[in-house]
C-alpha positions in Angstrom: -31.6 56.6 -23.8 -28.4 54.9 -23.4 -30.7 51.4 -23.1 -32.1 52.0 -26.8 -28.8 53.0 -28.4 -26.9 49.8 -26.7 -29.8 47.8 -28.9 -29.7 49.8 -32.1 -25.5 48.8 -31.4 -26.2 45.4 -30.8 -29.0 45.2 -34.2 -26.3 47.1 -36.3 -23.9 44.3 -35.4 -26.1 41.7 -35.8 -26.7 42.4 -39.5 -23.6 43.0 -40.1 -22.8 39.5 -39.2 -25.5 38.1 -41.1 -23.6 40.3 -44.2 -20.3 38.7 -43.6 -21.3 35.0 -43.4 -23.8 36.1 -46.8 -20.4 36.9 -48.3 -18.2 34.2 -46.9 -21.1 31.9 -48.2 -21.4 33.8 -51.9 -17.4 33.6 -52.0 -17.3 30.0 -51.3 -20.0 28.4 -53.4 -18.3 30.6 -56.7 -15.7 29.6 -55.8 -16.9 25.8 -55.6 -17.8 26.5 -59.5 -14.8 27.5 -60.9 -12.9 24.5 -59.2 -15.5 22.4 -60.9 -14.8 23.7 -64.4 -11.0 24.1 -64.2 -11.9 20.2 -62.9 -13.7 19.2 -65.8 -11.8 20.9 -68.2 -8.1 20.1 -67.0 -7.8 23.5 -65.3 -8.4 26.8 -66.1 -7.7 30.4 -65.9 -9.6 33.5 -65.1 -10.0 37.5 -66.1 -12.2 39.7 -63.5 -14.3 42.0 -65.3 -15.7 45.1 -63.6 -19.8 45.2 -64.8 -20.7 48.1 -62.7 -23.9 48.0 -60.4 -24.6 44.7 -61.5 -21.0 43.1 -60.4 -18.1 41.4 -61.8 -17.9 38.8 -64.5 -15.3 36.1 -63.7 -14.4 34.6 -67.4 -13.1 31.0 -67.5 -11.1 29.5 -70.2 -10.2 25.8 -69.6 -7.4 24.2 -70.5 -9.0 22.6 -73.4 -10.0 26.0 -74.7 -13.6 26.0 -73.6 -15.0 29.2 -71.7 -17.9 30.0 -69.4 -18.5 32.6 -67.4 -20.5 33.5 -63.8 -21.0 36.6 -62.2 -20.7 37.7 -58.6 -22.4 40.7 -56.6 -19.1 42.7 -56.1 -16.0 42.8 -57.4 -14.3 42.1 -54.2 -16.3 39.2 -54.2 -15.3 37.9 -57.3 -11.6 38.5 -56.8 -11.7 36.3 -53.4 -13.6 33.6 -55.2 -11.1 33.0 -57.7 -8.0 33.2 -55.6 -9.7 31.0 -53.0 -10.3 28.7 -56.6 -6.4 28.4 -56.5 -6.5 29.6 -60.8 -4.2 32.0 -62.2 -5.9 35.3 -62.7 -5.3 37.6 -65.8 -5.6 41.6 -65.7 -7.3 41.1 -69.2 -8.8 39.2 -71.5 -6.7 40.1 -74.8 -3.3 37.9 -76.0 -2.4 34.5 -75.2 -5.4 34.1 -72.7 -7.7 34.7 -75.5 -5.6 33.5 -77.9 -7.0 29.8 -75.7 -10.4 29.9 -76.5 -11.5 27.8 -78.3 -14.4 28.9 -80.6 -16.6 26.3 -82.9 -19.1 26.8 -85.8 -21.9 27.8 -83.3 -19.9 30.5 -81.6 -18.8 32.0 -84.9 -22.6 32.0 -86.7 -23.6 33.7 -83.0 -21.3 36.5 -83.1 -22.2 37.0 -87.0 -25.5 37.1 -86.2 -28.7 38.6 -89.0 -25.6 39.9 -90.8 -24.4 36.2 -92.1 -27.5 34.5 -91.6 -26.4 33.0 -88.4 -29.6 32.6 -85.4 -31.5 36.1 -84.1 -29.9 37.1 -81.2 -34.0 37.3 -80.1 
């Protein structure tokens, strides 16, 4: 008996493992993309967003006021990618963080949608 529970040990830690370098790996290749958009867009800022089972949102607004988004498995995971990124990170998205987005014609007709004759959201 003690034989099979050293092995179900030894499996248990095993996966475990496995779990950790999964995360190290998700953490670092986010992370990987939000230095290459604060890059391209002469840096950038972030806001965490909580989506529930599905995650966390990491929003990016660049220096030059364009944004994009990606979204990570956990939360935790998202926070660790964007301090390993090296950007400042903002509690939330509201005041002079989104005061720096900057928003064009095809943003505007999006969010307006059927009601302005903007394109279907379908």
């Amino acid at each position: 008996m003690a034989d099979m529970e050293q092995v179900d040990t030894e499996q248990a830690g095993a996966k475990r493992g496995w779990a950790d370098r999964w995360d190290a790996f998700e953490v670092t290749r986010t992370a990987g993309r939000i230095e290459a958009f604060a890059k391209a867009h002469g840096g950038a800022e972030a806001q965490v967003a909580y989506l529930g089972e599905r995650g966390a949102r990491i929003v990016l607004v660049g220096a030059d006021g364009a944004w994009g988004d990606l979204v990570a498995r956990t939360p935790e995971r998202a926070r660790k990618a964007v301090e390993q990124s090296g950007i400042t990170v903002h509690d939330d998205f509201d005041g002079e963080y989104a005061a720096k987005v900057a928003t064009g014609r095809y943003e505007w007709s999006r969010m307006a949608g059927i009601q302005v004759g903007g394109p279907s959201n379908t």
